[in-house]
N, C-alpha and C positions, 0 to 999 in steps of 0.2 A: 465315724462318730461312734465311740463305747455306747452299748446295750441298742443298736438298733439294728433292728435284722437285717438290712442291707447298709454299708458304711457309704458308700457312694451316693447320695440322693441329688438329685439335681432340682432346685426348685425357681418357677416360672411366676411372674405375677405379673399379670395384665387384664387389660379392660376388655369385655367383649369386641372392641372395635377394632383392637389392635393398638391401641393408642398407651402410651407409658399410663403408669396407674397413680389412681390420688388412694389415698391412705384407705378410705373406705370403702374404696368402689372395686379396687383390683379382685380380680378370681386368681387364686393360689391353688396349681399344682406341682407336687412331685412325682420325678420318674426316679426310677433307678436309674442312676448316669453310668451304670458300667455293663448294661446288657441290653439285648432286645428282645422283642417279640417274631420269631419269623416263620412263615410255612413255605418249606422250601418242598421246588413241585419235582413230581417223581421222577425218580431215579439221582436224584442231588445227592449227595454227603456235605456234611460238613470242612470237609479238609476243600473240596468242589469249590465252596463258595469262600473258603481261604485263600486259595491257591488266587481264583479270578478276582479279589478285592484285596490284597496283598493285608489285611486283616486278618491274626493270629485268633478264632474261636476257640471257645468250650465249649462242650455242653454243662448247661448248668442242669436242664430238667425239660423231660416231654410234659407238657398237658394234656392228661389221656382223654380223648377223644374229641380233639380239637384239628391235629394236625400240624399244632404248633409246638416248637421249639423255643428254650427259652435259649439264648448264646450269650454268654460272656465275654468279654475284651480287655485286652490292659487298657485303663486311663489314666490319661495325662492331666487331664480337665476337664470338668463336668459337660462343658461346652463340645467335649467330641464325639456325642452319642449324634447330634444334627448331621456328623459330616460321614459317621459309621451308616446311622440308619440313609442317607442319598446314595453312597457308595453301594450297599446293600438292594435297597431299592432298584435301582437303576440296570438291575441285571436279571430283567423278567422271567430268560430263559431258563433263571437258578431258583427265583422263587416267586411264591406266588403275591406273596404279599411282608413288610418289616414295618415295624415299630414300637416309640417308645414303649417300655413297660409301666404305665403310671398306676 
């Protein structure tokens, strides 16, 4: 999307319950649908946590004094940040912690 600082946004709108939203009531967030959040535990790289989740990174940016990484991905659809961030997740020995960027 012209003039917004990330073109990828992914946006959510649901009811605290879980339940699909009435017009009024839903909570609306967005993520950026084309990166994460991740702190990958020492001694990881990047290419580390490519290589074991067949997911092509960048680095987009450190967040200094956090430990976190922002990583970028190619997307296809908004919808494959859910199945990047499990993929990622799901590999404790690589990091300590991923998610969205909202």
């Amino acid at each position: 999307v012209e003039g917004r600082r990330y073109p990828a946004v992914r946006r959510i709108e649901q009811k605290p319950d879980g339940s699909e939203p009435q017009p009024a009531a839903a909570e609306v967030r967005e993520m950026v649908a084309d990166q994460i959040l991740v702190n990958l535990a020492p001694g990881t790289t990047i290419e580390d946590l490519s290589s074991a989740t067949g997911i092509a990174f960048t680095l987009r940016r450190v967040i200094p004094g956090t430990g976190t990484t922002v990583l970028a991905f190619a997307v296809e659809d908004p919808e494959a940040i859910d199945r990047v961030q499990a993929a990622v997740a799901a590999r404790p020995n690589l990091v300590r912690y991923a998610e969205p960027d909202y």
